[in-house]
Chimera marker file (.cmm) of the C-alpha trace (Angstrom):
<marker_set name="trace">
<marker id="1" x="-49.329" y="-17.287" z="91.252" r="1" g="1" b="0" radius="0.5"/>
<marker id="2" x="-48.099" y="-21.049" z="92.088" r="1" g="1" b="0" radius="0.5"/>
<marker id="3" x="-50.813" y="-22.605" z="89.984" r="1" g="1" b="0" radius="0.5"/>
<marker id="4" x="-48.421" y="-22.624" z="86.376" r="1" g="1" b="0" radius="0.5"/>
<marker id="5" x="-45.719" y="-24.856" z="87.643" r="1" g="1" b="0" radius="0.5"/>
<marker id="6" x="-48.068" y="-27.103" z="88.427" r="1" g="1" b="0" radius="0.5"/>
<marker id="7" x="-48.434" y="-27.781" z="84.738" r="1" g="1" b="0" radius="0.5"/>
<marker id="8" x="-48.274" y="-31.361" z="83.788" r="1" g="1" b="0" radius="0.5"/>
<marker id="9" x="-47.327" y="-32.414" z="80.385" r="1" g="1" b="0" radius="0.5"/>
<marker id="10" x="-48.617" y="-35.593" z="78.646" r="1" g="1" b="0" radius="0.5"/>
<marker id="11" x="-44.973" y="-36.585" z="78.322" r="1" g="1" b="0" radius="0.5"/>
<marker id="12" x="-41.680" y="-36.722" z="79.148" r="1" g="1" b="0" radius="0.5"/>
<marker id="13" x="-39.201" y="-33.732" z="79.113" r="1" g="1" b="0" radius="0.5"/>
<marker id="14" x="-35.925" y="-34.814" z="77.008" r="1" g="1" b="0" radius="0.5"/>
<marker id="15" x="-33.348" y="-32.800" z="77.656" r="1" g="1" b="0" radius="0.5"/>
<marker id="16" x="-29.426" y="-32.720" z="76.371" r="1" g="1" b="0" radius="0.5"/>
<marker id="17" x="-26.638" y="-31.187" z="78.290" r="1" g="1" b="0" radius="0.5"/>
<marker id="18" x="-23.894" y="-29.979" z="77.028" r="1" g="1" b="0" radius="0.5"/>
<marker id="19" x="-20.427" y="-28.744" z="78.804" r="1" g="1" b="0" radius="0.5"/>
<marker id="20" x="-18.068" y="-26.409" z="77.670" r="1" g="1" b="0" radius="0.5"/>
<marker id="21" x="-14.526" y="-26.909" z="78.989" r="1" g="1" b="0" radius="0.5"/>
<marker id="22" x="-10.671" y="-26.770" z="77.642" r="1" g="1" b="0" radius="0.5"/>
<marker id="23" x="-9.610" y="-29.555" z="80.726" r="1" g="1" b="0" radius="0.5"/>
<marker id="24" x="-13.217" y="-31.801" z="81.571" r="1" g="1" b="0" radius="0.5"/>
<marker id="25" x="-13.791" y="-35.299" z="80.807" r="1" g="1" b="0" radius="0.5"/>
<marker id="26" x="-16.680" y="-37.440" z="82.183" r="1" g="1" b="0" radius="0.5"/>
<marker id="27" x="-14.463" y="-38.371" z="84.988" r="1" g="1" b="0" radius="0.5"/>
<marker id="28" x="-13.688" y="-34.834" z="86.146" r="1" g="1" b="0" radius="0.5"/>
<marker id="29" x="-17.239" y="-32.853" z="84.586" r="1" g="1" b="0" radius="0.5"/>
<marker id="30" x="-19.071" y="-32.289" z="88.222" r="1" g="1" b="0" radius="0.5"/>
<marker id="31" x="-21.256" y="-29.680" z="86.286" r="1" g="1" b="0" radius="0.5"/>
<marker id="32" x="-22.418" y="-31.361" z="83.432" r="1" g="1" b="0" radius="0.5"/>
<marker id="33" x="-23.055" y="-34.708" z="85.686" r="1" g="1" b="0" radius="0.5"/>
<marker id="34" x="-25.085" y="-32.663" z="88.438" r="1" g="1" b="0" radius="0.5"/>
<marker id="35" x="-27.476" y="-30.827" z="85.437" r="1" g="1" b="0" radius="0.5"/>
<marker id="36" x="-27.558" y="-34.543" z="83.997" r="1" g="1" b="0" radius="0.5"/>
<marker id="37" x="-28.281" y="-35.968" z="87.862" r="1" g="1" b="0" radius="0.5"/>
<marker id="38" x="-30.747" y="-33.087" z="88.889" r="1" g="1" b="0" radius="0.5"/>
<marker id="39" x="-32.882" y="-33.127" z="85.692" r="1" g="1" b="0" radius="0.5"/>
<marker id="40" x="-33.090" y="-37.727" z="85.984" r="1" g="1" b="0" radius="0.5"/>
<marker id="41" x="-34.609" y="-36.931" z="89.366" r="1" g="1" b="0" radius="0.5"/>
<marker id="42" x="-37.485" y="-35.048" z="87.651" r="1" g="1" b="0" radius="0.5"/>
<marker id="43" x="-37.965" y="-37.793" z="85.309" r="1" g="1" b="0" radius="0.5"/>
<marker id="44" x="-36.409" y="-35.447" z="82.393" r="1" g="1" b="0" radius="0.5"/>
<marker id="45" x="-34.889" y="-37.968" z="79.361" r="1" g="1" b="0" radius="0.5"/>
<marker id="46" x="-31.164" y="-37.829" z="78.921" r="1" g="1" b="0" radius="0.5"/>
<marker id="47" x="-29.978" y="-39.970" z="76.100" r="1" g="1" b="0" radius="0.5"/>
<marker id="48" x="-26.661" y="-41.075" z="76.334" r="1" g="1" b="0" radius="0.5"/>
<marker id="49" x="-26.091" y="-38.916" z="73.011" r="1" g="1" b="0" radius="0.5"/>
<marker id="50" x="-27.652" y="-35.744" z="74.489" r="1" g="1" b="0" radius="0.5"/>
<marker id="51" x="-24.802" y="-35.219" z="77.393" r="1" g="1" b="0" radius="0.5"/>
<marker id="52" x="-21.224" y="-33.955" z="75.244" r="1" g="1" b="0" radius="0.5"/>
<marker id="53" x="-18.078" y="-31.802" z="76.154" r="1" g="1" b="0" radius="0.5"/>
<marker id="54" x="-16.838" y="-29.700" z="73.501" r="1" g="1" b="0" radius="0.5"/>
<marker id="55" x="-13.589" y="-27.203" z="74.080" r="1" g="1" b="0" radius="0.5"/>
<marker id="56" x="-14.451" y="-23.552" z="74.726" r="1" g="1" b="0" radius="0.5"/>
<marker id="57" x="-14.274" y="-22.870" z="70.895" r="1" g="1" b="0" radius="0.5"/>
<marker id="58" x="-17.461" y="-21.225" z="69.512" r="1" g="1" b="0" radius="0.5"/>
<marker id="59" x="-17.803" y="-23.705" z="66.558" r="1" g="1" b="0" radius="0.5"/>
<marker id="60" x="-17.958" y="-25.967" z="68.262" r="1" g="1" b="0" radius="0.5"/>
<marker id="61" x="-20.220" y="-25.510" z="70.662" r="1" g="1" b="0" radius="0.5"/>
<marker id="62" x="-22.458" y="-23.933" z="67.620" r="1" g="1" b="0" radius="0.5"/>
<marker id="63" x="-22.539" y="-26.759" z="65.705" r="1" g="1" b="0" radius="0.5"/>
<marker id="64" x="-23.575" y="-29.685" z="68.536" r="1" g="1" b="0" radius="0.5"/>
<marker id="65" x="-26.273" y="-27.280" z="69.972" r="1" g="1" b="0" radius="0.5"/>
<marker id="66" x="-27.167" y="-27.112" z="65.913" r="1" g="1" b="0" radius="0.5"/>
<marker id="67" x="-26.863" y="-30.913" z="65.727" r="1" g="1" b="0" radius="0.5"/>
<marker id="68" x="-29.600" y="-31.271" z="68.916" r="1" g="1" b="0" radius="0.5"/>
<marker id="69" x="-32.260" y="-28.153" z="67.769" r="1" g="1" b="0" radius="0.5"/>
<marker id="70" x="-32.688" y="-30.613" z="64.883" r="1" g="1" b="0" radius="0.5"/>
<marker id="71" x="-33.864" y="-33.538" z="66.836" r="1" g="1" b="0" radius="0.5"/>
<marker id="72" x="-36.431" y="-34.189" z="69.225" r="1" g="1" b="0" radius="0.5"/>
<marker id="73" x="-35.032" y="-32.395" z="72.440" r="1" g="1" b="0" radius="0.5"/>
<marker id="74" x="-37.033" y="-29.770" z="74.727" r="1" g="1" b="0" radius="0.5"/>
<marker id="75" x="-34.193" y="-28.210" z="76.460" r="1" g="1" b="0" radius="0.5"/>
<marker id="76" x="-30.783" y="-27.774" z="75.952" r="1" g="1" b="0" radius="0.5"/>
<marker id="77" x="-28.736" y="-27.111" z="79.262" r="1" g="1" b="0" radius="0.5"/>
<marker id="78" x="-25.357" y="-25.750" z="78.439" r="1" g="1" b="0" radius="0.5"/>
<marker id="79" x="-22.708" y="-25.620" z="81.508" r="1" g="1" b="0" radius="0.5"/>
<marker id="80" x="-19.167" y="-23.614" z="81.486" r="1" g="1" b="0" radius="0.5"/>
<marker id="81" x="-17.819" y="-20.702" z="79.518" r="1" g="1" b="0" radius="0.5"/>
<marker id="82" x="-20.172" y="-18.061" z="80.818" r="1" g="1" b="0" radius="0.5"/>
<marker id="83" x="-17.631" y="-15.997" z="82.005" r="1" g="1" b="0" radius="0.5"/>
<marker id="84" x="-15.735" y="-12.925" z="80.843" r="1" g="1" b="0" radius="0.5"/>
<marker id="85" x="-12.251" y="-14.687" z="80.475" r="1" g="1" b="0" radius="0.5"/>
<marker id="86" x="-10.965" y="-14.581" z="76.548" r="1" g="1" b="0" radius="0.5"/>
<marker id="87" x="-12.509" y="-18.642" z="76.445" r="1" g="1" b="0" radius="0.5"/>
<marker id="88" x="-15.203" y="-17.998" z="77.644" r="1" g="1" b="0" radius="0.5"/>
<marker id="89" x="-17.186" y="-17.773" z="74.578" r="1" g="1" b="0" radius="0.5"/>
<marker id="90" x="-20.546" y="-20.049" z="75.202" r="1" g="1" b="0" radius="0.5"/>
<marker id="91" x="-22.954" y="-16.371" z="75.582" r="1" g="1" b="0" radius="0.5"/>
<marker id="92" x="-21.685" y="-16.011" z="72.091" r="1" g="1" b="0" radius="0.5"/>
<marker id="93" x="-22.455" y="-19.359" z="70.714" r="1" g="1" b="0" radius="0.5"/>
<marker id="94" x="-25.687" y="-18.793" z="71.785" r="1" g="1" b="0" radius="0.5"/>
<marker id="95" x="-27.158" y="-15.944" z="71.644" r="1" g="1" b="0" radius="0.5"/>
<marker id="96" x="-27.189" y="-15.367" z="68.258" r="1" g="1" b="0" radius="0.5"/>
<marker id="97" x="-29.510" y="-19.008" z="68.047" r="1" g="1" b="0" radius="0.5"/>
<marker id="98" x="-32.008" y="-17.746" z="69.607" r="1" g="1" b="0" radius="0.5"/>
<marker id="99" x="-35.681" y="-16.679" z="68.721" r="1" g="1" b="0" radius="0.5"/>
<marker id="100" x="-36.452" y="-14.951" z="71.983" r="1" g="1" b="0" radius="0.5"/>
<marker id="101" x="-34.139" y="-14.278" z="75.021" r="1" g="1" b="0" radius="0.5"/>
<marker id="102" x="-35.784" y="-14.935" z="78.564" r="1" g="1" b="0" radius="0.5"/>
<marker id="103" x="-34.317" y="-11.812" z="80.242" r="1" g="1" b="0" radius="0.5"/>
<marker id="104" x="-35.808" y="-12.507" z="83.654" r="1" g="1" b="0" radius="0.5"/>
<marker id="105" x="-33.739" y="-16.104" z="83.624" r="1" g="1" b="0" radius="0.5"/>
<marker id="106" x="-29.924" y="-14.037" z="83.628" r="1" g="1" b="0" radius="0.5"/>
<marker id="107" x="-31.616" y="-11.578" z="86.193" r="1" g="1" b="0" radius="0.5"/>
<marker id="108" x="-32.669" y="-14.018" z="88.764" r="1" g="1" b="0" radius="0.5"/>
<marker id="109" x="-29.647" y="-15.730" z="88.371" r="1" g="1" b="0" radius="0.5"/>
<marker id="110" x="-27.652" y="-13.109" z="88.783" r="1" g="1" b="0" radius="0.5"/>
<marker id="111" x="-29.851" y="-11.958" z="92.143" r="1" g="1" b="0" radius="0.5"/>
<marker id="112" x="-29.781" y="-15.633" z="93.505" r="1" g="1" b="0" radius="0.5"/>
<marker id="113" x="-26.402" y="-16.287" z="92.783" r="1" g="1" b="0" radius="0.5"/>
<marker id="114" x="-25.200" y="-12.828" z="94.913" r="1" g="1" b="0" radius="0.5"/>
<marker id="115" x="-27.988" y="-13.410" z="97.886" r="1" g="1" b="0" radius="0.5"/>
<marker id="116" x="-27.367" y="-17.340" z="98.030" r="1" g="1" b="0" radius="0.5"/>
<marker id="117" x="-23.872" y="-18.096" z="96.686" r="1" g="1" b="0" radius="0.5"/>
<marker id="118" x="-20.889" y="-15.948" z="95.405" r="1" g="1" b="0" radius="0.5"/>
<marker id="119" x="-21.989" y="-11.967" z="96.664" r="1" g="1" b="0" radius="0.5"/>
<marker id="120" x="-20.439" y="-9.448" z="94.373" r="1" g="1" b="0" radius="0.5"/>
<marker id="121" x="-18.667" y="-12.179" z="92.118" r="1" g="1" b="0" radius="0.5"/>
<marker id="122" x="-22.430" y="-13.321" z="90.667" r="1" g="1" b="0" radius="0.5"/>
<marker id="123" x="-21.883" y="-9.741" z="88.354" r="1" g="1" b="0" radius="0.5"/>
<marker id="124" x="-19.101" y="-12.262" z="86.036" r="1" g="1" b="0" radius="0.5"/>
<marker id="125" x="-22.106" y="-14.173" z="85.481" r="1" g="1" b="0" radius="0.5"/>
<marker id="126" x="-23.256" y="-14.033" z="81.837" r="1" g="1" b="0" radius="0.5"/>
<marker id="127" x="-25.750" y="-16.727" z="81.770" r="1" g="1" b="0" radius="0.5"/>
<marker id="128" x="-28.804" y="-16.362" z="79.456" r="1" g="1" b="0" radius="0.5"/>
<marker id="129" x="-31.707" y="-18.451" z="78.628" r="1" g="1" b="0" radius="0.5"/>
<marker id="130" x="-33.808" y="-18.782" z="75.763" r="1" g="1" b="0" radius="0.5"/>
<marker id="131" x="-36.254" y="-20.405" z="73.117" r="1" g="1" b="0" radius="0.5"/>
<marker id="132" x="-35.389" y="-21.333" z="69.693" r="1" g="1" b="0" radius="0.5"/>
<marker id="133" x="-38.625" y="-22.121" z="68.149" r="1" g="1" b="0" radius="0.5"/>
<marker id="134" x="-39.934" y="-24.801" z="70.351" r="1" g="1" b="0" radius="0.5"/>
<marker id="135" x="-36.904" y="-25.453" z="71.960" r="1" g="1" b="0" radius="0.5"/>
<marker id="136" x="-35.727" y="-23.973" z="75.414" r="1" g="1" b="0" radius="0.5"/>
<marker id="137" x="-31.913" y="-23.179" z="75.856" r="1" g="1" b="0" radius="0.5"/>
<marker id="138" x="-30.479" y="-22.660" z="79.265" r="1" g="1" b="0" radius="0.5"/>
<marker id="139" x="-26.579" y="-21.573" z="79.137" r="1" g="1" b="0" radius="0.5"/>
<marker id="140" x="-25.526" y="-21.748" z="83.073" r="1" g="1" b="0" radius="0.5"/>
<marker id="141" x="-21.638" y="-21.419" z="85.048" r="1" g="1" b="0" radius="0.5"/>
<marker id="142" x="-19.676" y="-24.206" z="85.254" r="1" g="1" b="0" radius="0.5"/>
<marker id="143" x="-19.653" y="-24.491" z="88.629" r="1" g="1" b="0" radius="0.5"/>
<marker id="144" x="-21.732" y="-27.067" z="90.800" r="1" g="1" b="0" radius="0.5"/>
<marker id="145" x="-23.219" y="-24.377" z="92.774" r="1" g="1" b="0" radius="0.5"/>
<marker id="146" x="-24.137" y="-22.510" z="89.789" r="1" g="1" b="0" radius="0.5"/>
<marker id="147" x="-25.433" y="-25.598" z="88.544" r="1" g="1" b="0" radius="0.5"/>
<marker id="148" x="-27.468" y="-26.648" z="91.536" r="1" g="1" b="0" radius="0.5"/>
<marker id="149" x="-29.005" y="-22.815" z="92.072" r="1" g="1" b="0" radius="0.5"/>
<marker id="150" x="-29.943" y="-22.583" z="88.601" r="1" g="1" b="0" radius="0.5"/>
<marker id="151" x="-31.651" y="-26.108" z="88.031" r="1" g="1" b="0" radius="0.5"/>
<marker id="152" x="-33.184" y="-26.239" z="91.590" r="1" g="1" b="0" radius="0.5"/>
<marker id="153" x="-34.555" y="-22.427" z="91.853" r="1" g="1" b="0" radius="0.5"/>
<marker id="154" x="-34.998" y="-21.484" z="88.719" r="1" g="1" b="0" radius="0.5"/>
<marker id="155" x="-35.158" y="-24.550" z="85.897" r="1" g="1" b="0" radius="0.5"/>
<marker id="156" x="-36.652" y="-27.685" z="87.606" r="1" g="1" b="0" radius="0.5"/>
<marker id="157" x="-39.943" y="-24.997" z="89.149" r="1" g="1" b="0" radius="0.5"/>
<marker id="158" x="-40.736" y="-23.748" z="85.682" r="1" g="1" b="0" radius="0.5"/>
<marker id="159" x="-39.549" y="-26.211" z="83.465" r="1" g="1" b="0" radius="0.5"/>
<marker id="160" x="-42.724" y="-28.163" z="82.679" r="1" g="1" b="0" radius="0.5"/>
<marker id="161" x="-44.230" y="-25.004" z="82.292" r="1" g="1" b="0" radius="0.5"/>
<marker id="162" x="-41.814" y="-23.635" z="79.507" r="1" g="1" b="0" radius="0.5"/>
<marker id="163" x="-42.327" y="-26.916" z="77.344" r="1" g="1" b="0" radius="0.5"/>
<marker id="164" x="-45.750" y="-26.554" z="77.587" r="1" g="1" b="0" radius="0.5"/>
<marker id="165" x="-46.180" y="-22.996" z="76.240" r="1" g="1" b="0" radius="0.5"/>
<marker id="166" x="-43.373" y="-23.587" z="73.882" r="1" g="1" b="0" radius="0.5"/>
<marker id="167" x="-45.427" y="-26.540" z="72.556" r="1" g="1" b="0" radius="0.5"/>
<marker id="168" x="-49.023" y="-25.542" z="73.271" r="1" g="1" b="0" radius="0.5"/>
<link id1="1" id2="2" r="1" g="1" b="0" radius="0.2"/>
<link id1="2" id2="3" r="1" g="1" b="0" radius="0.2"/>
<link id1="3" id2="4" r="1" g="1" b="0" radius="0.2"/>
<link id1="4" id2="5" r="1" g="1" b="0" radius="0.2"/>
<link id1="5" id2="6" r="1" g="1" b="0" radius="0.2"/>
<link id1="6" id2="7" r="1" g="1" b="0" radius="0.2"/>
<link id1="7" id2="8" r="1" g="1" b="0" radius="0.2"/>
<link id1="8" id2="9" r="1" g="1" b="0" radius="0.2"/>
<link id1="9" id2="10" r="1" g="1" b="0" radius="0.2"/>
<link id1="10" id2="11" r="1" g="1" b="0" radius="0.2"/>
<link id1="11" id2="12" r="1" g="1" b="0" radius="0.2"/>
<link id1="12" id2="13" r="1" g="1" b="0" radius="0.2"/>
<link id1="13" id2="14" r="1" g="1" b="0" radius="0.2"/>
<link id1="14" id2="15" r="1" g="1" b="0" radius="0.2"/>
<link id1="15" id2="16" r="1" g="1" b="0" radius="0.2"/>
<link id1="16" id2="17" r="1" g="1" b="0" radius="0.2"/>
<link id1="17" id2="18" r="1" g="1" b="0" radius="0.2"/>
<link id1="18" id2="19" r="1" g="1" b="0" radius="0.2"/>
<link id1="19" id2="20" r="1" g="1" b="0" radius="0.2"/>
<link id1="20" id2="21" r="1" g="1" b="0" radius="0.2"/>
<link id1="21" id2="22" r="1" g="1" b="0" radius="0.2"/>
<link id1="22" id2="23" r="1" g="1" b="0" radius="0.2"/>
<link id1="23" id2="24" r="1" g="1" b="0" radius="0.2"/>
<link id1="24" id2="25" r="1" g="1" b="0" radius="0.2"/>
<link id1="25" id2="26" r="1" g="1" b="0" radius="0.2"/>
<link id1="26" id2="27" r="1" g="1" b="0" radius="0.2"/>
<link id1="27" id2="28" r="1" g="1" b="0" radius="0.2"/>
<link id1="28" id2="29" r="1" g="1" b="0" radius="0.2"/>
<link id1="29" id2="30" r="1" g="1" b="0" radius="0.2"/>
<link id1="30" id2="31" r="1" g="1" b="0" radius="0.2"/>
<link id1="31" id2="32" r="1" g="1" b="0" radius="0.2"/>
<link id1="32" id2="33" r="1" g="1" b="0" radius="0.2"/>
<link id1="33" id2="34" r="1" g="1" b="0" radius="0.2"/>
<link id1="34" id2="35" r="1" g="1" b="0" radius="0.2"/>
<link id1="35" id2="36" r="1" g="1" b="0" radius="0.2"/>
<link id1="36" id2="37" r="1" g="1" b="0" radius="0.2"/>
<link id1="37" id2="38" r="1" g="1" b="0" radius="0.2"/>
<link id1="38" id2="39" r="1" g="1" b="0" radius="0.2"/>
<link id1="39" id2="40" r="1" g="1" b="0" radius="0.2"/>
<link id1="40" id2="41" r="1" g="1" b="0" radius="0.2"/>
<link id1="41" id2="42" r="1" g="1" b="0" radius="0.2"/>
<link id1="42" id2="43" r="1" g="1" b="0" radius="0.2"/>
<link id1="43" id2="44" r="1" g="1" b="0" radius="0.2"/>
<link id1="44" id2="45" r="1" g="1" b="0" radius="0.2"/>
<link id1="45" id2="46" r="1" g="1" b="0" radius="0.2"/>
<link id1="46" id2="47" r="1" g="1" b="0" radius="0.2"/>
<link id1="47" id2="48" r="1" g="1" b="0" radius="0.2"/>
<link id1="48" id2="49" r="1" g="1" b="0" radius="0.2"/>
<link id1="49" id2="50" r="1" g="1" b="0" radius="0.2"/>
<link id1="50" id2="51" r="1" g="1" b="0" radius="0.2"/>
<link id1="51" id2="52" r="1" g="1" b="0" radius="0.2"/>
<link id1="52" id2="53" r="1" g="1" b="0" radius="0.2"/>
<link id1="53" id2="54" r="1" g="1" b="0" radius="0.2"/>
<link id1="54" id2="55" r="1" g="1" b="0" radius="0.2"/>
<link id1="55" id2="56" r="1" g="1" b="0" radius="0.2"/>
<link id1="56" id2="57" r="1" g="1" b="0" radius="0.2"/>
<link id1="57" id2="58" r="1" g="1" b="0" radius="0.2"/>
<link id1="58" id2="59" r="1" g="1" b="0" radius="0.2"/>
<link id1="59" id2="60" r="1" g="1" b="0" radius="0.2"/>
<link id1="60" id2="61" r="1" g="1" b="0" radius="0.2"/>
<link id1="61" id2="62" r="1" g="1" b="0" radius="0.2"/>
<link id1="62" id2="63" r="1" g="1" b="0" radius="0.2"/>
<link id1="63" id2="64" r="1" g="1" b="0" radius="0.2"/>
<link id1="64" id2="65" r="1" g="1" b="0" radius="0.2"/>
<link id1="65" id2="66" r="1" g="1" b="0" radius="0.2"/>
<link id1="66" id2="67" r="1" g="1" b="0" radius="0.2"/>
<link id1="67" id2="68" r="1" g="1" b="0" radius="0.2"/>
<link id1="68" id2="69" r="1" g="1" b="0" radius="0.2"/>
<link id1="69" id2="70" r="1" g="1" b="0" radius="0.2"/>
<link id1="70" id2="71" r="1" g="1" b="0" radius="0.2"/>
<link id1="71" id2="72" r="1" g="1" b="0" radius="0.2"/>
<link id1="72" id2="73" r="1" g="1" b="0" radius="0.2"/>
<link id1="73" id2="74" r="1" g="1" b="0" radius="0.2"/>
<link id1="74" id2="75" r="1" g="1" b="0" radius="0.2"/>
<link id1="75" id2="76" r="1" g="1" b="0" radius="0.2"/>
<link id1="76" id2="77" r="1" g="1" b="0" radius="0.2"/>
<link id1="77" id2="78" r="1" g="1" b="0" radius="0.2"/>
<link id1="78" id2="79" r="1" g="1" b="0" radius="0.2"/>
<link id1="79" id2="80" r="1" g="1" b="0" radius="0.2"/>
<link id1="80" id2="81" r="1" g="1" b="0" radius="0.2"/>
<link id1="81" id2="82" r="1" g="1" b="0" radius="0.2"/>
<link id1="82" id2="83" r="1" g="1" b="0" radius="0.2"/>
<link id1="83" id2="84" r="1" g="1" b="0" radius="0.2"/>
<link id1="84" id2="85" r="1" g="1" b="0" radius="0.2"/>
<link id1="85" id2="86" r="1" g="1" b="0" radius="0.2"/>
<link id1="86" id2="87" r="1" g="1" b="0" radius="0.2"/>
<link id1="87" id2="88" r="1" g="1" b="0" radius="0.2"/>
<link id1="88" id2="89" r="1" g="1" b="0" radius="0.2"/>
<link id1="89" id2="90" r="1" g="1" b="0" radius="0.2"/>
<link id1="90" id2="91" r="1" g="1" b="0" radius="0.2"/>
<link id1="91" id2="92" r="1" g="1" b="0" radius="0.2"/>
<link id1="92" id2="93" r="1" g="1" b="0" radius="0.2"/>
<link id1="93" id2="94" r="1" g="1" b="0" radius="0.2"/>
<link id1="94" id2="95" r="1" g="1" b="0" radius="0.2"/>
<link id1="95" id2="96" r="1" g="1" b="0" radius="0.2"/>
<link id1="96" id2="97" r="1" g="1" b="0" radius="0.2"/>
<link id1="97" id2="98" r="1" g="1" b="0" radius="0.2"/>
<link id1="98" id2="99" r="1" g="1" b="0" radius="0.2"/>
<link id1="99" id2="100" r="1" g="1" b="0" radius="0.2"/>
<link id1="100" id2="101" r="1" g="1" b="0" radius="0.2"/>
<link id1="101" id2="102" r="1" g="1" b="0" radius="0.2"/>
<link id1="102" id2="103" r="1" g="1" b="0" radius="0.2"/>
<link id1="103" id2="104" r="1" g="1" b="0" radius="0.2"/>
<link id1="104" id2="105" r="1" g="1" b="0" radius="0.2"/>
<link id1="105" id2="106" r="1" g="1" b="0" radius="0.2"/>
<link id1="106" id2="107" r="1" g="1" b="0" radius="0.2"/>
<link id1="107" id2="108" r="1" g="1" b="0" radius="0.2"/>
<link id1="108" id2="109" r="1" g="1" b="0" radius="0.2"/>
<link id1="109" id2="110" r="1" g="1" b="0" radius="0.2"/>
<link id1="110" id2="111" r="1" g="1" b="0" radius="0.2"/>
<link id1="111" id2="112" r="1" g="1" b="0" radius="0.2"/>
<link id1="112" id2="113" r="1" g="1" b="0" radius="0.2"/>
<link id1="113" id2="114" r="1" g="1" b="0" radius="0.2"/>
<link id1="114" id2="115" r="1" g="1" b="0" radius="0.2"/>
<link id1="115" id2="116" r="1" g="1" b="0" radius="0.2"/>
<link id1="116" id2="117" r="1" g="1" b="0" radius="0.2"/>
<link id1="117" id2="118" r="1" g="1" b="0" radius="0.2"/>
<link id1="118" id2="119" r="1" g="1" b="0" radius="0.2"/>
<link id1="119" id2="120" r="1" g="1" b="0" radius="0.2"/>
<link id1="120" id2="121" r="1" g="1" b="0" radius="0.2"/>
<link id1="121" id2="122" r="1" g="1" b="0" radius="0.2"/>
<link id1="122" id2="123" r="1" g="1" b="0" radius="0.2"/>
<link id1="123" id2="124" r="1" g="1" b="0" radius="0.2"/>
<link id1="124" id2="125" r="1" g="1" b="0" radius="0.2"/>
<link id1="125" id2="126" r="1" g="1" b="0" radius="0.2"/>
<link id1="126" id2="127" r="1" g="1" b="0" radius="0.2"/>
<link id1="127" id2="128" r="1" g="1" b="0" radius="0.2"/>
<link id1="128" id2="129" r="1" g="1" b="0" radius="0.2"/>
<link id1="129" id2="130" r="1" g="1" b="0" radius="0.2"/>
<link id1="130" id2="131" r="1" g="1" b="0" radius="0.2"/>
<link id1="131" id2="132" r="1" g="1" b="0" radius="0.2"/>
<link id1="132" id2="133" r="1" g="1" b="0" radius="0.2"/>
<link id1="133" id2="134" r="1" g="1" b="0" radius="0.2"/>
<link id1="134" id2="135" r="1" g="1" b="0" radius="0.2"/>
<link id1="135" id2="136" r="1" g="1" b="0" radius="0.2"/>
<link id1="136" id2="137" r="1" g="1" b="0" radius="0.2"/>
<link id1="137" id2="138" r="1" g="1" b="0" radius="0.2"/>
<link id1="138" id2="139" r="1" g="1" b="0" radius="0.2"/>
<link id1="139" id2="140" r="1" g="1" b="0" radius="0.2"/>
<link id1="140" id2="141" r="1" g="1" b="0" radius="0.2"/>
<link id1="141" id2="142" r="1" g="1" b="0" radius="0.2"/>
<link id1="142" id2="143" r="1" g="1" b="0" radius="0.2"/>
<link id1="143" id2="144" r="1" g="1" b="0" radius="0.2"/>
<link id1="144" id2="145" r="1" g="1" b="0" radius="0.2"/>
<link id1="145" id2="146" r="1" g="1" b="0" radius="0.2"/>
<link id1="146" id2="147" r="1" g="1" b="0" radius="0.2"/>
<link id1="147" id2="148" r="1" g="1" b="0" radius="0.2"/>
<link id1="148" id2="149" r="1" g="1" b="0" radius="0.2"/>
<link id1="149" id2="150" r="1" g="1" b="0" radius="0.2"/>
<link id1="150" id2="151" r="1" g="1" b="0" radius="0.2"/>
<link id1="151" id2="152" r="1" g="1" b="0" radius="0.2"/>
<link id1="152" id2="153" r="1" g="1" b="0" radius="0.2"/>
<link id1="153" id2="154" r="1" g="1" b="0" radius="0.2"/>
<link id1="154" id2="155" r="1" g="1" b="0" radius="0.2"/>
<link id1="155" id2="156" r="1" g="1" b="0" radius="0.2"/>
<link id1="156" id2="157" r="1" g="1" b="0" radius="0.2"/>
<link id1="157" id2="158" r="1" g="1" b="0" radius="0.2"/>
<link id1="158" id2="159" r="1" g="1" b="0" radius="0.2"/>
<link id1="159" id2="160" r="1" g="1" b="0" radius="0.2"/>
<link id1="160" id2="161" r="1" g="1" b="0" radius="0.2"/>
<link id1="161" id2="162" r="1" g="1" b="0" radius="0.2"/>
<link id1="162" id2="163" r="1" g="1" b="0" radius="0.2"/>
<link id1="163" id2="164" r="1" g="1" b="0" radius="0.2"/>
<link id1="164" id2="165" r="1" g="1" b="0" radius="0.2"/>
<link id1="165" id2="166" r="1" g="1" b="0" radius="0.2"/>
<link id1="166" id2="167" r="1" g="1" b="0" radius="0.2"/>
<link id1="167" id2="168" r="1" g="1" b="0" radius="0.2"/>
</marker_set>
């Protein structure tokens, strides 16, 4: 079962992360610096124009996830505004992007985030992943251990795998 995320690609992964909060700034954005920090250990490319913070306004977060499907990026990490709160609107900035949803991302998620993290409070959790074309979205909580549970467990195994069947 093991032997796919094993897959090596003949390249580097770039990546751009984007975080989605009314009150972060680079200072204060533990999220969007621990996706950033987690993916550099794996060797993934960050450019320093590929990591933003945009309010929780759907346009907004529309149009710089637009702005980055059109350039040469494999994955596009999204942190904050998965929530149910009125703000939180980042599900519905991206969904509707999306070629094909990976179900099975939001439902280990969800599983790991009860068994590992927050118990009952992991049902909040709207997170989704998905592929727009050739591209791989990943739209994750906020929080660090969000962050850390979805990159380590479920991203960082699979991700070289993704790219490659995305780009096969």
């Amino acid at each position: 079962m093991g032997e796919h995320t094993n897959v090596k690609l003949n390249r580097q992964v770039k990546a751009a992360v984007l975080t989605v909060s009314d009150t972060r700034d680079v200072d204060t954005d533990k999220g969007g610096q621990l996706v950033k920090h987690l993916l550099q250990e794996e060797q993934v490319i960050i450019a320093d124009h590929h990591y933003r913070i945009v309010k929780d306004d759907k346009a907004l977060i529309t149009a710089q996830i637009a702005e980055w499907l059109a350039e040469d990026v494999d994955v596009i990490i999204t942190t904050g505004g998965t929530g149910i709160a009125q703000r939180d609107v980042t599900i519905e900035a991206v969904r509707p992007l999306l070629t094909k949803e990976i179900e099975g991302f939001g439902e280990l998620f969800r599983y790991l985030s009860y068994t590992e993290d927050v118990g009952t409070r992991a049902l909040l959790s709207r997170a989704v992943a998905g592929t727009v074309n050739n591209q791989l979205i990943f739209s994750l909580p906020g929080s660090t251990g969000a962050v850390k549970l979805a990159i380590e467990k479920l991203i960082k195994p699979e991700l070289n795998h993704l790219v490659h069947e995305l780009t096969k």
